[in-house]
Structures are given as structure tokens and as C-alpha cells.
VOPAGU-2260 file (C-alpha; in pm, 1 decimal, decimal comma):
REM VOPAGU-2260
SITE   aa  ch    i         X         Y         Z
SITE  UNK   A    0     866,1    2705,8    3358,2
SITE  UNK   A    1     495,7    2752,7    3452,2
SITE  UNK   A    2     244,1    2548,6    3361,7
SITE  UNK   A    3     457,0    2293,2    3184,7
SITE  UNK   A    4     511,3    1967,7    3264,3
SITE  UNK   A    5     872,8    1770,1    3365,1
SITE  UNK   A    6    1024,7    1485,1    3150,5
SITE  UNK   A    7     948,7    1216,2    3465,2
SITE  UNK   A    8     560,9    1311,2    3437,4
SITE  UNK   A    9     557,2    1257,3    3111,2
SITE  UNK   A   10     740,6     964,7    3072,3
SITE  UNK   A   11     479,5     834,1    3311,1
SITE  UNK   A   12     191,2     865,0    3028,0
SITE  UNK   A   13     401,1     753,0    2745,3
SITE  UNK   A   14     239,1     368,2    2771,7
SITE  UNK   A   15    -120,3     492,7    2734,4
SITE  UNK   A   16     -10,1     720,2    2471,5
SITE  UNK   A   17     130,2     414,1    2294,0
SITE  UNK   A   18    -176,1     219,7    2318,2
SITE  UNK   A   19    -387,4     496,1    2210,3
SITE  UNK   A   20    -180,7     541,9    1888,3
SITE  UNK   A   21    -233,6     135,4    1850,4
SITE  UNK   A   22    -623,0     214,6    1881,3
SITE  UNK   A   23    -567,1     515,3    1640,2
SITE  UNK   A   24    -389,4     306,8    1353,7
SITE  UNK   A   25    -637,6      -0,3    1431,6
SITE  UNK   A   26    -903,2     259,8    1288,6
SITE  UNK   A   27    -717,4     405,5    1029,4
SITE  UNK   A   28    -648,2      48,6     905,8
SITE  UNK   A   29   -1009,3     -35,8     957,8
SITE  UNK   A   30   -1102,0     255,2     728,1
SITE  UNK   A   31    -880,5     212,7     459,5
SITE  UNK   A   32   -1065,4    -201,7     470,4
SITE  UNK   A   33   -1403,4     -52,3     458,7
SITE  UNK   A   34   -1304,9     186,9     160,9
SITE  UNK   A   35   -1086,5      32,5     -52,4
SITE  UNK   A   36   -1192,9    -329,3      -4,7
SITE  UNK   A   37   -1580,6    -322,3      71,7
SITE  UNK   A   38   -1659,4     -55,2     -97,1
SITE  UNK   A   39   -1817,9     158,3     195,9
SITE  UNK   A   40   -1887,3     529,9     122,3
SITE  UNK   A   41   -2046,2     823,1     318,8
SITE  UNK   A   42   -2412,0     768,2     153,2
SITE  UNK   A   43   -2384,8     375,9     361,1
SITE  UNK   A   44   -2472,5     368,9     705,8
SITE  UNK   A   45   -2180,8     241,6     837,3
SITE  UNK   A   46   -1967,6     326,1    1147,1
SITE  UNK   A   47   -1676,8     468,6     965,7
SITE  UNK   A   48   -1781,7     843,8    1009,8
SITE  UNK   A   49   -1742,5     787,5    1353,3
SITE  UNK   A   50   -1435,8     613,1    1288,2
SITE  UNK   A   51   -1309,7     911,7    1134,3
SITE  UNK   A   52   -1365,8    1141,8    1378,5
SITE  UNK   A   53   -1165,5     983,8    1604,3
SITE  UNK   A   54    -869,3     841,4    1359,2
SITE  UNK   A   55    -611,3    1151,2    1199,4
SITE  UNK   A   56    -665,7    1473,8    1453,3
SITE  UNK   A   57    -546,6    1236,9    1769,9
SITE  UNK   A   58    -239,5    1156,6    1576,1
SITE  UNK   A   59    -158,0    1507,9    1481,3
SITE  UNK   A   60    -252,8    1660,2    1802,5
SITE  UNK   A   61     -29,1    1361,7    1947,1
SITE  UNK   A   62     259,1    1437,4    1736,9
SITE  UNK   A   63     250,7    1823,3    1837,3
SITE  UNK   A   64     259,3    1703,1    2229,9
SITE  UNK   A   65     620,5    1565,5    2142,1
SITE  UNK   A   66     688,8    1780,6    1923,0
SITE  UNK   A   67     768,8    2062,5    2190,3
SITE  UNK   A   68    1049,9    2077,5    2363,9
SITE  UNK   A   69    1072,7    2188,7    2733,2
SITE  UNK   A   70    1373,2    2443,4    2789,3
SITE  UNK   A   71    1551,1    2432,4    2429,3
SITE  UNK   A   72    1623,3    2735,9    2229,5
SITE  UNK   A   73    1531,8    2710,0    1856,5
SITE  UNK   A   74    1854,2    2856,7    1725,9
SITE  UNK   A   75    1889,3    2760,2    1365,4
SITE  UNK   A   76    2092,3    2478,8    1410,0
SITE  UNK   A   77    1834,9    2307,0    1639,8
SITE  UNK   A   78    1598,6    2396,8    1378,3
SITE  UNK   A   79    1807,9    2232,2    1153,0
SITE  UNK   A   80    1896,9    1915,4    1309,0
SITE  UNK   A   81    1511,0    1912,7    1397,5
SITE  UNK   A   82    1424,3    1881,5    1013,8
SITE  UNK   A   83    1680,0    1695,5     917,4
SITE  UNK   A   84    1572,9    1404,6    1169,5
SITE  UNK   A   85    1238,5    1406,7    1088,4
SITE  UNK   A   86    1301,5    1342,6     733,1
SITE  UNK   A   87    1520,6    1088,7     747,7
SITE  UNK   A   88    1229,7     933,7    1014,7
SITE  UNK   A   89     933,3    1052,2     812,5
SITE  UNK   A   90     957,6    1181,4     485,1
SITE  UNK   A   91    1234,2     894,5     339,6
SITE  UNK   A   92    1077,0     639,3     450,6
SITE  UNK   A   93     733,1     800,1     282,0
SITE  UNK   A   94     893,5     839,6     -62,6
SITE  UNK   A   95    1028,9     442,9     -33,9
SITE  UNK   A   96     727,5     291,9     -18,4
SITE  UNK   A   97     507,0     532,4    -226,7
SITE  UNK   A   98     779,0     465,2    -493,9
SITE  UNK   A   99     700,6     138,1    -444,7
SITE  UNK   A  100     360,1     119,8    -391,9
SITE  UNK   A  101     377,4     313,9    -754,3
SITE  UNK   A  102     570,6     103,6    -901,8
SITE  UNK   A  103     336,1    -215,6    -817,6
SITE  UNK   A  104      67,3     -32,3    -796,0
SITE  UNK   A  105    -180,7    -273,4    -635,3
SITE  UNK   A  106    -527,4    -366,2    -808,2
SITE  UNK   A  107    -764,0    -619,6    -892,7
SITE  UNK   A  108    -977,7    -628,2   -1196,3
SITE  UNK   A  109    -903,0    -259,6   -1227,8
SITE  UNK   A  110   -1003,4    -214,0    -884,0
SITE  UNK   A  111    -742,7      36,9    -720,2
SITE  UNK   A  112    -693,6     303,4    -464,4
SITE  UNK   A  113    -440,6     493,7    -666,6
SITE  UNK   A  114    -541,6     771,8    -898,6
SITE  UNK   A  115    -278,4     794,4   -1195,5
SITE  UNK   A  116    -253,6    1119,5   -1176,6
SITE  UNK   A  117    -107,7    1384,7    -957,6
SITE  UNK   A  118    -247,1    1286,0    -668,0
SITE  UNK   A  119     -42,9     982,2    -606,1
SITE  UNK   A  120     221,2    1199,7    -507,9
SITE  UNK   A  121      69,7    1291,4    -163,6
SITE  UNK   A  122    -129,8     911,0    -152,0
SITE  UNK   A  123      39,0     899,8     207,4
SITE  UNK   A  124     -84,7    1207,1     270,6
SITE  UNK   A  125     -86,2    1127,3     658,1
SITE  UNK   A  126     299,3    1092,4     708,6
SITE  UNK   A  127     389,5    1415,7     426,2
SITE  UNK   A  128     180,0    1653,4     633,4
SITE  UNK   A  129     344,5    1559,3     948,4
SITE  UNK   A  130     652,8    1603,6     802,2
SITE  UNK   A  131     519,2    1965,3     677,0
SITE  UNK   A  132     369,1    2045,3     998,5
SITE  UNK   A  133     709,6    1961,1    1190,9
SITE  UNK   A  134     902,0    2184,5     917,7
SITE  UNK   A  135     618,5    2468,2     973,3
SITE  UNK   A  136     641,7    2447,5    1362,8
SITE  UNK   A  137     984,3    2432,8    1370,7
SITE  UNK   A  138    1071,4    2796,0    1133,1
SITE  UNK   A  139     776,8    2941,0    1386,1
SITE  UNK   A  140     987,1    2813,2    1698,5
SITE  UNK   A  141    1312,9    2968,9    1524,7
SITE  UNK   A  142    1113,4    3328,9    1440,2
SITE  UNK   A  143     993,5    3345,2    1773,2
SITE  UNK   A  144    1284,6    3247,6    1969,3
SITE  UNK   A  145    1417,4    3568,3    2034,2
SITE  UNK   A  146    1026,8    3677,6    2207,3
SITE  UNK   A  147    1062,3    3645,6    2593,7
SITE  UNK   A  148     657,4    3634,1    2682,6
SITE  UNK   A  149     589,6    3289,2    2675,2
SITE  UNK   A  150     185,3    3393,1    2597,0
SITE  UNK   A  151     220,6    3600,0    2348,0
SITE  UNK   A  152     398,8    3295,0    2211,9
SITE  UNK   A  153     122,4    3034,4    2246,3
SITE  UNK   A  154    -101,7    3288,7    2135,2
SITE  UNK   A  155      86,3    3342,8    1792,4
SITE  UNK   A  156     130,9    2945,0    1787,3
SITE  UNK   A  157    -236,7    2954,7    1798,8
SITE  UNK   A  158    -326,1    3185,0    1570,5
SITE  UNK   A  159    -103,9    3013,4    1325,8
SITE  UNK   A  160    -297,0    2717,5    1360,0
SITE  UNK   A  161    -628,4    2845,7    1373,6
SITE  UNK   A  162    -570,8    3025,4    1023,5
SITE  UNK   A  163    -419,0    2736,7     840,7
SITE  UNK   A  164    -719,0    2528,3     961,7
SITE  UNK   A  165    -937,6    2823,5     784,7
SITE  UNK   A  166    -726,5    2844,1     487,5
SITE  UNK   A  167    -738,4    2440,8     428,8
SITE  UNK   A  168    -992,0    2311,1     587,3
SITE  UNK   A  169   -1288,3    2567,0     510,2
SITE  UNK   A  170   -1351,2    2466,0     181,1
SITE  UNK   A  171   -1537,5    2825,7      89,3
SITE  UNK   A  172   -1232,3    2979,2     217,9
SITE  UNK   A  173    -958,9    2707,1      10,9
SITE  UNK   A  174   -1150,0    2740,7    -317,8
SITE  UNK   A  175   -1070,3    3101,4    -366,4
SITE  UNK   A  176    -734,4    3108,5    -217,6
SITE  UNK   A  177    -512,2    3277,5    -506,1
SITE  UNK   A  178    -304,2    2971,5    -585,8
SITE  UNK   A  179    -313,5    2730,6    -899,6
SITE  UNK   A  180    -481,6    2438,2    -858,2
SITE  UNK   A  181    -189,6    2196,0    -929,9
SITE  UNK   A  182      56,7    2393,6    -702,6
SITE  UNK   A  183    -181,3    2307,9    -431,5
SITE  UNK   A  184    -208,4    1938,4    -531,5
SITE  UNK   A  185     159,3    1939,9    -550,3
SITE  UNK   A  186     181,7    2097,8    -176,3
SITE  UNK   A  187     -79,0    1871,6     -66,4
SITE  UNK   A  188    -237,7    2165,6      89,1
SITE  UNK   A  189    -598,2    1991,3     107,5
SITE  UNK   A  190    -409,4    1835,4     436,7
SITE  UNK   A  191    -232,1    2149,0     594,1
SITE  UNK   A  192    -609,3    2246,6     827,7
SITE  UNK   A  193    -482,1    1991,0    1038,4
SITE  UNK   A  194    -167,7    2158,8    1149,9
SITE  UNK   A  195    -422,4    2358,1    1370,2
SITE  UNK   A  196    -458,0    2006,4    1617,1
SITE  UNK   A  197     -62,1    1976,3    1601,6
SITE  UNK   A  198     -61,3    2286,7    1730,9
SITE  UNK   A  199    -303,4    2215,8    2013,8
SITE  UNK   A  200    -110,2    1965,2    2149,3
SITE  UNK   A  201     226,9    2134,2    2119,6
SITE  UNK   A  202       4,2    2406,9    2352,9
SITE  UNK   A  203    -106,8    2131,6    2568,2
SITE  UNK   A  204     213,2    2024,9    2683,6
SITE  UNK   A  205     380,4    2357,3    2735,4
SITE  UNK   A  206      52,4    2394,0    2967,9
SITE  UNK   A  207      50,8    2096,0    3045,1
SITE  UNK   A  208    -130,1    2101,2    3402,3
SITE  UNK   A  209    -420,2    2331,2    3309,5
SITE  UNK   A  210    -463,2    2098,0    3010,3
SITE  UNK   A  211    -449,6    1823,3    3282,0
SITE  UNK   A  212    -693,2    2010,3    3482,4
SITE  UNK   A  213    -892,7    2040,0    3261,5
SITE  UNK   A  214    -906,6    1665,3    3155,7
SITE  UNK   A  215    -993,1    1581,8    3458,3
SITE  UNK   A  216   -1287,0    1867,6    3471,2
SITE  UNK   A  217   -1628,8    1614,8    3533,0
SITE  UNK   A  218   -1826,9    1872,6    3353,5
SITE  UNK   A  219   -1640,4    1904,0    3063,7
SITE  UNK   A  220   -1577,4    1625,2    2968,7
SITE  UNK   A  221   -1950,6    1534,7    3024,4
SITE  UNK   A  222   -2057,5    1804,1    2816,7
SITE  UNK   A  223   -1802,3    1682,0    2548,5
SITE  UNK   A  224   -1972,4    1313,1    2574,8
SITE  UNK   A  225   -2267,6    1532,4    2513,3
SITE  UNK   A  226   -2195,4    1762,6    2234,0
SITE  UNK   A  227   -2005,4    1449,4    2033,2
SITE  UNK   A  228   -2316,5    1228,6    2082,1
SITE  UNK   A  229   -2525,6    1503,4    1957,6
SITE  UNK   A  230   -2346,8    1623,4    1698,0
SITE  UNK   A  231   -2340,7    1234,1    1545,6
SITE  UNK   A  232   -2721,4    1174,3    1636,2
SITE  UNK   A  233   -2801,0    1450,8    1382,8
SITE  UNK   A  234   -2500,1    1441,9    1200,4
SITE  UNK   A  235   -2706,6    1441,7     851,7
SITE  UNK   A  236   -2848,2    1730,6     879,8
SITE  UNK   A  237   -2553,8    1885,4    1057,1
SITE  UNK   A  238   -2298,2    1808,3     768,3
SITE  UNK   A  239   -2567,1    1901,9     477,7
SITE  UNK   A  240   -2615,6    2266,1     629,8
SITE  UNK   A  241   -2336,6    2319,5     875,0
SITE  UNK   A  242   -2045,0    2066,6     755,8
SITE  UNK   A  243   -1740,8    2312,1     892,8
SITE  UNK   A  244   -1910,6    2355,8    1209,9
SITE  UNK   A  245   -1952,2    2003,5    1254,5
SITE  UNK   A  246   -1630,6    1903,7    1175,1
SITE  UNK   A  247   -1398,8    2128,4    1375,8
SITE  UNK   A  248   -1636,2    1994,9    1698,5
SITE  UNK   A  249   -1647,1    1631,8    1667,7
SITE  UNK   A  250   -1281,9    1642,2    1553,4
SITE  UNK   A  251   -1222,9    1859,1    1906,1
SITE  UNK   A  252   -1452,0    1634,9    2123,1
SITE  UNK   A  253   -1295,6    1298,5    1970,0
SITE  UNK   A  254    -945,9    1417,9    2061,2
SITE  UNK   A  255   -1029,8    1493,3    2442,7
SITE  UNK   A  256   -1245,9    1257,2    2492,3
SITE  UNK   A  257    -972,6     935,2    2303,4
SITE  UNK   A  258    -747,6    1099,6    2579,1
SITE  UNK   A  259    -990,4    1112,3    2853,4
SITE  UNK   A  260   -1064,4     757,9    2810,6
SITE  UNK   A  261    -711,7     602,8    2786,6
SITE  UNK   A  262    -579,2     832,1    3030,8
SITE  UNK   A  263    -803,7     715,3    3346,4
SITE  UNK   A  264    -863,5     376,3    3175,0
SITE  UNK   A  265    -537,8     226,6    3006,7
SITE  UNK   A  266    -534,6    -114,8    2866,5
SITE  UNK   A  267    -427,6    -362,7    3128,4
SITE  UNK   A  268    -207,0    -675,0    3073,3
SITE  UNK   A  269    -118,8    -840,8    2730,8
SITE  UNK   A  270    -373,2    -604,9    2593,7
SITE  UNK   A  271    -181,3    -327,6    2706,4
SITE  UNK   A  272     104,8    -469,6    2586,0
SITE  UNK   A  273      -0,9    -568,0    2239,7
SITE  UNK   A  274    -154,1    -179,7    2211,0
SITE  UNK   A  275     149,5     -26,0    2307,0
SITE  UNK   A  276     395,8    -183,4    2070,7
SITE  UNK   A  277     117,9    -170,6    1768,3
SITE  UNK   A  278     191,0     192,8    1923,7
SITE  UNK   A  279     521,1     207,2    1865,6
SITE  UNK   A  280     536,6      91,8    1498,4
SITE  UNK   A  281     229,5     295,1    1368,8
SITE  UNK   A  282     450,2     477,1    1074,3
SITE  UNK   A  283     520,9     106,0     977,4
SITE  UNK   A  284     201,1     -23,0     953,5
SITE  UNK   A  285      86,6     230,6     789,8
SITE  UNK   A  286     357,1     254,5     519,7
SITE  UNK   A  287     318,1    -133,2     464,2
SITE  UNK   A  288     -47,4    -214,9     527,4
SITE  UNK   A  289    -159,0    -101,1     176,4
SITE  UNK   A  290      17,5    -419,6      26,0
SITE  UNK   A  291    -199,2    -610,3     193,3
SITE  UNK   A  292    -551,3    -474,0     185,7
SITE  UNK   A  293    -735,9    -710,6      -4,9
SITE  UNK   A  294    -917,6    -520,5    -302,7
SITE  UNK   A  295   -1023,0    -862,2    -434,9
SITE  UNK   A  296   -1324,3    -812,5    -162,8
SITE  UNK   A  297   -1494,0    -596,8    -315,6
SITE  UNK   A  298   -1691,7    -812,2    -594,8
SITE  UNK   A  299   -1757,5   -1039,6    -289,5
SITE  UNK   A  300   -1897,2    -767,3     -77,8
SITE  UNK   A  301   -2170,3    -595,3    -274,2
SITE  UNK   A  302   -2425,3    -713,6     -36,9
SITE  UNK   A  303   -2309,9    -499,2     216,6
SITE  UNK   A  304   -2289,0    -231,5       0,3
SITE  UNK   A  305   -2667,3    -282,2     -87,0
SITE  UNK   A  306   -2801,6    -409,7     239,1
SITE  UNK   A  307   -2615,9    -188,4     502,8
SITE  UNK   A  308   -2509,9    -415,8     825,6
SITE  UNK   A  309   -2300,9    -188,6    1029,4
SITE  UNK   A  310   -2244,2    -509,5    1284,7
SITE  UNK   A  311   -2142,2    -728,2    1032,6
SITE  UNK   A  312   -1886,4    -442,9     859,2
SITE  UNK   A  313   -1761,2    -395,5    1167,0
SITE  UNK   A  314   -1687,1    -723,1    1242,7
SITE  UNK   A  315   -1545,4    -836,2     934,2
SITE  UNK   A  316   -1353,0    -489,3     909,5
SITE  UNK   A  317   -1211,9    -534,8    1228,3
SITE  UNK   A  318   -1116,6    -897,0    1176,1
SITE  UNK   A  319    -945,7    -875,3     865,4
SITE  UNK   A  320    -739,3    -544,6    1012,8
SITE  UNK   A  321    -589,2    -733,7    1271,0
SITE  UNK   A  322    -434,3    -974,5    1013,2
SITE  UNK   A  323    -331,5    -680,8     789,0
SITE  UNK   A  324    -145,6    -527,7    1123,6
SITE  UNK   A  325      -5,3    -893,2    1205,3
SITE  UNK   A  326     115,8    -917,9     854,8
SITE  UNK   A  327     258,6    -558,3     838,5
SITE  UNK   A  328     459,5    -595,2    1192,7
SITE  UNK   A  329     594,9    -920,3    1070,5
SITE  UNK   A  330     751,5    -684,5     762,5
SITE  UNK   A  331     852,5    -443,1     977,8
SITE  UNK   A  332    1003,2    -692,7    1203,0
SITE  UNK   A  333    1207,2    -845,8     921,5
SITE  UNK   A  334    1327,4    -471,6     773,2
SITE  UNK   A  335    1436,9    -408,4    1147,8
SITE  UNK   A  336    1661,2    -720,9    1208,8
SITE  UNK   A  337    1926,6    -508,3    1027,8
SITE  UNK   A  338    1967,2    -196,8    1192,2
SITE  UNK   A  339    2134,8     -61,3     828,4
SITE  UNK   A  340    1794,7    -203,7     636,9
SITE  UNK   A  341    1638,9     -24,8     908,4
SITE  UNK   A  342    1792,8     281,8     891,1
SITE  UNK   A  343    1782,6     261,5     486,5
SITE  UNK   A  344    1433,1     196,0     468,3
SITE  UNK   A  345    1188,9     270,3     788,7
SITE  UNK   A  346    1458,4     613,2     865,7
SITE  UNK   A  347    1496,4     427,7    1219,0
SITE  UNK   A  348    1856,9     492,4    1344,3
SITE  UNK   A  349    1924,9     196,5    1646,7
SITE  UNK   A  350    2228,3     249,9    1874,2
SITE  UNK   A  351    2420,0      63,0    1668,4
SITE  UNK   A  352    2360,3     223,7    1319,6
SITE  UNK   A  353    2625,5     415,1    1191,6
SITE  UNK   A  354    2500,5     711,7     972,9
SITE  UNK   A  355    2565,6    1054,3     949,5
């Protein structure tokens, strides 16, 4: 199998992997403070749009770097089992707590970060696309399983993802798509550009040492330092005139250079150990942590929304998301005691679960 890495290599990787998805869910927690409870939006300086450029491609592009699988043949009960696990992993335990979370629908003094409408139904929009995207990959994998040329293959798996990220993501090109407006609200299709980075990391680990190689390319990833730190110094006038341009690069340059980084600098010590089981439980936290955002910050916090102090937000952002994290570990370390409660409710199946 050219080009593709073994099991042993990557099991080498999988601790700075781990602490990179901690970092990843850190930020998306950290967002989700600055929005919801301070009140930050894109017209505040702030230094969530960097935040975000690094937070929800990673993870995707992540999950698509498991997601392949070296040697197997999709036959269609592989493809079946395939689904069927990452329901019960992903999709249950998204329809739990968004039941819930609908049911008490958190708020204070009207102050909310539900909609009461359709959109509610794809609120955890993060953990339904994957679930999509692993559904979508997988009925590719089955079509193509009887095609022997292994680049014709990524090629097709790449041009799959390249057109759902202009379909979705483009919004000149989503607008006019020739569907209703509520069947795409219902599909959540808004979400589905970001298959496209799935896709680039299921290609990155069935070529896995050119990827590597390239990685490790000094000129690269310098002129990836270079293009992301441009892109952000005039990222104004770059989002105002050319805002699809400037997304697809920063979102391209964040993910190799969040890689680069942890890669040839992993967290040492309790800090690596603390990032790598945050690592481990990011679909907890970030089913639970919306119970615990506190909303009632925002009457508190107007100042910042009037006098912009990016040090400050971050500070107090970043403070209060560690306690949100603490707090939503110590739920999902109470679910978990039971391996049936966690089976029934976070879709994880321990050794000694019994379930069909």
C-alpha cells in the first residue's frame, strides 16, 4: 500500500492528536463564552476570528484521518456496521442532549442561544455534520470499492469534497441551489462545505508520508505562517471584497499549521496529560458545556462590548472556559461510572457493556 501509513506509526501520533483536539474544544468553548455570554460579534475587535479559523476545519479534517481505513473493503456490510456505530457514538448521543437542552432551554432575562424555530434542530450542528459526513464518505467508499486505481480514487474523493465545499460553503453558489429553503434547514446543509476538510484528511492518511513530507517542508510551512498572517493583517478588507477566498485559505493554513505545531512541539508533562484526555472526551464537553455557559454575563459585560479589550476578553474567556470544561468532565465522569448510563447516553460502548 503506497504512500500510506502502518497502524504502529500512527498510533505513535495519537497523543498529540489528543492534545490538539483538547486545544481545538478549549477554543470552541472559548467561542461559544465570547458569543453567547459577552456578547462579542464580528463588528468587535476581538480575537475570536482568529479563534475560528483554527476551531471546526481541524476537527473535521481530524475526523476524516480516522475515518479511513487501511486495507478494508467497503462491502455493504462494513458500510453498514460503519453507520450504525457512528450513530449510536454520534448522532444518539446528539439528539439526547439537544432534547434536553430543548426541553430546558437555557436563558436569562430572555437572553438565549436557541432560536425557537427550525433551527434548533441542527443547534449541535458540529456533531450532526460529522455524523453526515461519515454516512456520505462511507456510500462513496462502498460505490467505489469495486475501482482498482487507488488515484483515480482519491481524485473522485476529492472532487467530492471540493464540490460540496462549493455547493455549501459559496454562499453565491448555495443561494440559488434548486432546493426549498426549509429542506435545507432541515438537512442542515449550511454545514455540509466542510465535508471538503474531512475529506482532506481521509487523503492525508491514505498518503500519509507525502502529507508527512510535506509537513515537514521548511518552506511551506513558512509560506503558510506567511499567507495566514497576511490574510488576518488585512482580513477587513479581505472578507468585505473577497470573503470565499479568504476563508477557504485561512481555514487551509490553520489546519497545517495547528498540526505543524503540535506535531514537532507536543505538550510535555501534566500539560500533556491534561490536553490529551480533554482530547479524548471532546464530544462530551461539547454536548454538556452549553448547560453551563453563563448567559447571566452578558448585562455585566457591556463594557467590553463598548470598549473593545481583546486582552481582557481573552483572559476572562479563557478563564471561565476552563471551569465550564472542569464542570462538563465532572458530568461526563459521573454518566461514565456506569458503563450502561454510558452506553445509553454518551453512545460509548466499554468492554463490559452489553448491547447489541
Amino acid at each position: 500500500m503506497d504512500n500510506m501509513t502502518t497502524s504502529s506509526t500512527i498510533g505513535q501520533r495519537i497523543d498529540y492528536i489528543d492534545a490538539l483536539k483538547g486545544f481545538l474544544i478549549l477554543s470552541v468553548v472559548m467561542c461559544h463564552v465570547a458569543g453567547f455570554c459577552l456578547g462579542i460579534q464580528d463588528d468587535i475587535p476581538s480575537f475570536l476570528p482568529i479563534l475560528f479559523e483554527f476551531r471546526n476545519p481541524p476537527f473535521f479534517f481530524i475526523s476524516g484521518f480516522f475515518a479511513y481505513k487501511i486495507g478494508v473493503v467497503w462491502g455493504s456490510r462494513f458500510c453498514y456496521k460503519t453507520i450504525k456505530k457512528k450513530f449510536i457514538a454520534i448522532a444518539w448521543p446528539t439528539f439526547l442532549f439537544l432534547a434536553v437542552l430543548l426541553y430546558v432551554h437555557p436563558s436569562y432575562h430572555g437572553r438565549t442561544f436557541l432560536h425557537d424555530n427550525i433551527k434548533d434542530l441542527w443547534f449541535h450542528w458540529f456533531t450532526l455534520s460529522l455524523f453526515v459526513f461519515f454516512v456520505f464518505y462511507s456510500i462513496i467508499e462502498l460505490s467505489l470499492s469495486s475501482l482498482k486505481n487507488e488515484k483515480i480514487k482519491s481524485i473522485i474523493l476529492l472532487a467530492c469534497g471540493a464540490l460540496s465545499y462549493l455547493l455549501f460553503s459559496v454562499q453565491s453558489v448555495y443561494y440559488i441551489l434548486p432546493i426549498n429553503d426549509t429542506i435545507k434547514q432541515l438537512m442542515g446543509m449550511e454545514y455540509w462545505g466542510f465535508y471538503f476538510f474531512f475529506i482532506l484528511g481521509v487523503l492525508a492518511r491514505k498518503h500519509y508520508t507525502p502529507f508527512i513530507e510535506l509537513l515537514n517542508n521548511n518552506t511551506f510551512i513558512a509560506v503558510c505562517i506567511f499567507v495566514f498572517i497576511l490574510f488576518n493583517i488585512f482580513n477587513q478588507p479581505l472578507q468585505n471584497n473577497h470573503f470565499n477566498l479568504f476563508r477557504i485559505i485561512t481555514y487551509l493554513t490553520g489546519i497545517i499549521l495547528v498540526l505543524k505545531f503540535f506535531m514537532s512541539y507536543p505538550p510535555k508533562g501534566y500539560l500533556n496529560d491534561i490536553m490529551t484526555f480533554v482530547g479524548k472526551r471532546t464530544l462530551d464537553i461539547y454536548l454538556i458545556h452549553y448547560f453551563f455557559l453563563p448567559l447571566a454575563l452578558y448585562e455585566n459585560m457591556s463594557v467590553l462590548r463598548d470598549t473593545p479589550m481583546p486582552i481582557i476578553e481573552f483572559a476572562l474567556t479563557f478563564s471561565i472556559s476552563l471551569v465550564i470544561i472542569a464542570m462538563s468532565l465532572l458530568v461526563s465522569y459521573v454518566i461514565r461510572l456506569s458503563p450502561t448510563s454510558a452506553y445509553l447516553i454518551l453512545g460509548y460502548k466499554s468492554k463490559n457493556t452489553k448491547a447489541s
